[in-house]
N, C-alpha and C positions, 0 to 999 in steps of 0.2 A: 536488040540494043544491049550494051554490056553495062554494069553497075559502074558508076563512076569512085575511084577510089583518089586516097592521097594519102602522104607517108606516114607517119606518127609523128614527127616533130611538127608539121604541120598541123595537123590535128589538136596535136595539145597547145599550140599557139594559139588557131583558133577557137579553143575552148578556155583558154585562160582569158582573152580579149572580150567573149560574147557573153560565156557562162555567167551564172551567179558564184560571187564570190569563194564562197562553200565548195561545191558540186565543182570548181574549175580545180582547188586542192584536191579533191577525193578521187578525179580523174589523172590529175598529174600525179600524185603519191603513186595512186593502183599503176602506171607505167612504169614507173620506177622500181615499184616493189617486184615485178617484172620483170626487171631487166630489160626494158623494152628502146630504153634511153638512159645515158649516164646523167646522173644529178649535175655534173660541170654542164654537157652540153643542152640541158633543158632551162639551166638559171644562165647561160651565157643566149642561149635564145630567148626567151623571156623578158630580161633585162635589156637587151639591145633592140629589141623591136622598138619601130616608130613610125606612129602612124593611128589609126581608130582603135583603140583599146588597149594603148601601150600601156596607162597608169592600172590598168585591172592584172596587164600581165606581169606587168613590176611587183602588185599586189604579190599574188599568186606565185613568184620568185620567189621572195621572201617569207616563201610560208612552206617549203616543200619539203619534203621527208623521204628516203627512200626508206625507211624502217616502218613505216605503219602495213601492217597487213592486212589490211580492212579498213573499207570506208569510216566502221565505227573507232577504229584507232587513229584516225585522219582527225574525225571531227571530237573525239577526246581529248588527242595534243592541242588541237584549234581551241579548248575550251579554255583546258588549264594557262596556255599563252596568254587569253583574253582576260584571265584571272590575275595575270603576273607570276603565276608561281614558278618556281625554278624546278627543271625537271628534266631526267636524262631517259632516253625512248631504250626498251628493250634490256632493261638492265641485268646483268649477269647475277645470279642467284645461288650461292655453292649451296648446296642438304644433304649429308650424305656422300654419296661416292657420286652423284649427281648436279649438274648446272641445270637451272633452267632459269628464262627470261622472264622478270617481271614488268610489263607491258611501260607502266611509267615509274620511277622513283623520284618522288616527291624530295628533293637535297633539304631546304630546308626542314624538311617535318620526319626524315627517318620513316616514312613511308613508304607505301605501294599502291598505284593505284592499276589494277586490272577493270577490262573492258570484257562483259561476256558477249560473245558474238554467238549464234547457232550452226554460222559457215563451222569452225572448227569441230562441232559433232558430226555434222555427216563425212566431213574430210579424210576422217584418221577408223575408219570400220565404221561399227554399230553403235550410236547414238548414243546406247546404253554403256560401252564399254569405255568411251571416251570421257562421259559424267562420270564414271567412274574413276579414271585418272586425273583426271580436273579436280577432284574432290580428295583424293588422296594427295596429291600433288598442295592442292591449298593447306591439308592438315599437316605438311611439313613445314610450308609457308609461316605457318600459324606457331608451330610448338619450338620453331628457329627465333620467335619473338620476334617475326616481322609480323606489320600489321598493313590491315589490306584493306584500302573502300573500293567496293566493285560498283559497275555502274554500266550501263546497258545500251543498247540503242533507241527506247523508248524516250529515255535521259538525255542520249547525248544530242538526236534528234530530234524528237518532238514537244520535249520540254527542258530546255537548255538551262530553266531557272530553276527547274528542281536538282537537277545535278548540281549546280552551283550552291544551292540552301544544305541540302545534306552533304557535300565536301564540306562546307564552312564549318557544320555542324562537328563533322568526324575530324575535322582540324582542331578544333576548341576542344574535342574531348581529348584527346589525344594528348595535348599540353601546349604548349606555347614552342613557337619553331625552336629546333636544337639547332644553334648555328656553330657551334662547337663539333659537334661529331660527322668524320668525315665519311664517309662510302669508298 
């Protein structure tokens, strides 16, 4: 007897519908970040179901990304949202003769907020060589006079309220939002 299958947009309707709230964003995001479904036809199905679990996958519409590359940048954006802070995913980072993305910018506060994930060390070679770029890469972060709170999956996961106490924290130090200067 053969495994029974069904397509992807099926799949993510019935995981937006049944799943928990969370875990039904981290699964539609991860398709997305995939290219597995365009962000139009995943929020035009979502949104238009009706029937047992329309208001979770309405939910779940209004919460999708296709820029998170990881579950942990799924539920980072989901934090800072729950926070109210205002924040643009993936943001472009000139250093040098080099661009790189910094995972959130915090608009109000002239920030960054990076997510360290361990996916990204085994992805790119030896574990070793990657903390290594990771680390050089942050000390230009840092000497360009951006400032960074990192925060993890323990954080974004398993203790939602301490990621929230130490942002607040690193917000109050930092100064009172700039709403003056633009990005």
């Amino acid at each position: 007897m053969g495994a029974i299958t069904t397509d992807i947009p099926t799949l993510l309707l019935d995981c937006a519908r049944t799943l928990p709230f969370e875990e039904a964003v981290v699964i539609a995001d991860s398709a997305l970040y995939a290219q597995k479904i365009s962000l139009a036809e995943l929020y035009i199905l979502l949104r238009s179901f009706q029937g047992r679990g329309a208001a979770k996958a309405y939910k779940v519409a209004e919460n999708l990304s296709y820029l998170s590359e990881s579950p942990g940048e799924t539920l980072t954006r989901m934090r800072l949202s729950e926070l109210g802070i205002r924040f643009r995913q993936q943001e472009p980072v000139v250093l040098g003769s080099k661009t790189y993305r910094g995972d959130f910018y915090l608009i109000d506060f002239d920030c960054f907020v990076e997510f360290d994930g361990n996916m990204k060390y085994s992805d790119f070679g030896s574990p070793e060589v990657a903390i290594a770029s990771e680390h050089a890469r942050e000390r230009q972060f840092l000497n360009s006079g951006a400032r960074i709170f990192r925060t993890d999956w323990s954080e974004v996961f398993s203790h939602p309220e301490r990621f929230e106490n130490r942002l607040k924290v690193f917000l109050r130090k930092i100064s009172e939002p700039n709403v003056h200067k633009k990005r």
